[in-house]
N, C-alpha and C positions, 0 to 999 in steps of 0.2 A: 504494500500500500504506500504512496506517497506520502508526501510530509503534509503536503494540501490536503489531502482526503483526510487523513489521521487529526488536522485541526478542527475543519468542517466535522469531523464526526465527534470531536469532543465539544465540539462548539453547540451541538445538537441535543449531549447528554447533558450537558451543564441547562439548554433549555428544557429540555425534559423534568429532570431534576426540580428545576426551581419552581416550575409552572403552578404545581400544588401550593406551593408558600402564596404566591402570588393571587392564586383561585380564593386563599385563605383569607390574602389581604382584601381582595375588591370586596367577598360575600360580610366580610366585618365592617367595611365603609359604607354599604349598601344597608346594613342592619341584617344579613339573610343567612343567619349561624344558625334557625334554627329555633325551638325550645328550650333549650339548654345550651348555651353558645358553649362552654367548658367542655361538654361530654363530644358536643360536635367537634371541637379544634385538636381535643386531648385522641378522638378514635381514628380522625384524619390521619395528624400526622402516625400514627400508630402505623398505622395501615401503610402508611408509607415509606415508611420504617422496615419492614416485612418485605414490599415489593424491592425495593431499591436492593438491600442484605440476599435477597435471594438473586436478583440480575448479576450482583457482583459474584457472586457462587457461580452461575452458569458458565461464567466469560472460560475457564476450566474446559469444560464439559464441552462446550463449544468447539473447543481447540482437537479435543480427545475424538469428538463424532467426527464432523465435518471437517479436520484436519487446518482452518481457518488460524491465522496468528493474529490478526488484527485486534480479538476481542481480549489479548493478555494486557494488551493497553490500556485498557480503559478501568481492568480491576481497580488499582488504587483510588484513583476517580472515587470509582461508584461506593467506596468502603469509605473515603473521609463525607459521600453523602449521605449514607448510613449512619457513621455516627455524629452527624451533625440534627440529620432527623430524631434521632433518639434522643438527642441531649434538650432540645426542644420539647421533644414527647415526655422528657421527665421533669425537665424545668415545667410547665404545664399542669401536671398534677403535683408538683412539689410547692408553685407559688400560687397558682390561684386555688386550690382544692384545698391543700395547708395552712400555705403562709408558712413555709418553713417553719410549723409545728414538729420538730422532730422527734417529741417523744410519741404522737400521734401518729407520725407517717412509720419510726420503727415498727410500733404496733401492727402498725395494717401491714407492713411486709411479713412481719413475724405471723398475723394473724390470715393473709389470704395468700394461699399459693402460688395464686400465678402472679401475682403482685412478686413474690419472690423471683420466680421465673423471671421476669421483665427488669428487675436489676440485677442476676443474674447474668443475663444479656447483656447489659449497660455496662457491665464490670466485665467481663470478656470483651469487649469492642474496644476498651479503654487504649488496652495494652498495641494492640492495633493501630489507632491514630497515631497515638505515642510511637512507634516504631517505623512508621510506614513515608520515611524520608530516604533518598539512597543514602545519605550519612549514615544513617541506623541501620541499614542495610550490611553497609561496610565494618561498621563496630562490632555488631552481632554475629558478622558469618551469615554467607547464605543458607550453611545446612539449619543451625539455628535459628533465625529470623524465620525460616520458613516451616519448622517448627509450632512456630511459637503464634504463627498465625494460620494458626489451624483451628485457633481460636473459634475460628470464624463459624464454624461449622457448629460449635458449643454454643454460642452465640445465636446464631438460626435455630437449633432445638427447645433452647429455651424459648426465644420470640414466639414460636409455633406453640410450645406450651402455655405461653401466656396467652395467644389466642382462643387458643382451643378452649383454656377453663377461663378464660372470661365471656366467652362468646356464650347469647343466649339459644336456649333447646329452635332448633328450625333456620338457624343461619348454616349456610354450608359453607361459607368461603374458607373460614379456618381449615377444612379439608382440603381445600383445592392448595391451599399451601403447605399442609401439611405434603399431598403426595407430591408434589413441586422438590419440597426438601428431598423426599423419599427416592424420586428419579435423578438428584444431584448427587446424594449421597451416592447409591447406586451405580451412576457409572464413572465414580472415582474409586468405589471397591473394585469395580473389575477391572478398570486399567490399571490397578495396584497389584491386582491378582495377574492381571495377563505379562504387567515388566517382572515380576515374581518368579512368574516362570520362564520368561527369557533368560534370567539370569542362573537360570536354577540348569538351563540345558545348554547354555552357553558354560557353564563351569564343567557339567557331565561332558562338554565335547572336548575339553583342554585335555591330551593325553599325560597321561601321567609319566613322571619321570621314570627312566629304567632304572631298575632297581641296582644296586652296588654289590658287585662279585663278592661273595662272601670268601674270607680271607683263609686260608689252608691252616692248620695247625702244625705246625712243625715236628709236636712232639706226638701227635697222633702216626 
């Protein structure tokens, strides 16, 4: 891909990206959030949250099926918009839900599940932005840094779990993310499994060294 294409296409995810902020901004100048303007701003960006975390998981998958390299580009991207929605998503129920009540908001993490789950998430994404400069790249090692943002993936099971038990009996969309997850995960096991066994029949083909003449005993 060119350098032109590759701008234009980040050009494109950055308006992607932002358009939900913006959809947020005009529907709140307009007064049009809704009954509950909080529950509407807090499940938005959630949800967007969710989609973004999971596009950046694909760009992998993508590379793995259809052998394409363009979408290894855009990970990073899509992972600092991830955690930029989240931090929104939890600033959100942290300032206007609380008011940085923290003995109040402990509780509800300690007391509702997927509340746990969802900073669970928030706290596995962390390490991620934090890391995710080529500097930190360099400092960490690539076997480690790539390690350690594998995160990501902890990160998506949780978000999915917070969906699934917060979402009310008759919503289905928490499914369609969940198998979403289910199909990412999936064919990173098997291309884990199928270089697994490359390696495993590329060692069985290295012939083994010939063995060393065993030496005479003299006094035999």
């Amino acid at each position: 891909m060119t350098r032109p294409a590759r701008i234009a296409l980040k050009v494109g995810v950055w308006g992607v990206c932002l358009a939900p902020l913006a959809l947020l901004a005009y529907r709140a100048w307009t007064d049009d959030l809704g009954a509950n303007p909080i529950s509407f701003i807090t499940n938005t960006l959630g949800d967007w949250t969710l989609r973004i975390l999971l596009a950046s998981l694909a760009m992998t998958p993508l590379r793995i099926v259809f052998g394409l390299s363009w979408p290894i580009t855009l990970r990073r991207l899509l992972g600092l918009f991830t955690f930029a929605y989240v931090c929104l998503h939890f600033a959100v129920w942290s300032v206007l839900d609380f008011f940085f009540d923290w003995p109040r908001m402990w509780a509800d993490i300690v007391k509702r599940p997927y509340i746990t789950m969802g900073i669970l998430a928030l706290l596995s994404l962390t390490p991620l932005a934090a890391t995710s400069t080529a500097g930190m790249i360099r400092r960490l090692g690539a076997r480690n840094w790539t390690r350690l943002h594998r995160l990501a993936y902890v990160a998506a099971i949780c978000a999915v779990l917070h969906y699934l038990w917060l979402a009310k009996v008759g919503v289905n969309d928490p499914y369609w993310y969940a198998a979403a997850l289910v199909l990412l995960l999936g064919i990173r096991a098997w291309d884990w499994g199928r270089r697994a066994l490359r390696r495993r029949h590329a060692r069985a083909a290295v012939p083994s060294p010939p063995a060393r003449p065993r030496a005479e005993n003299p006094l035999s």
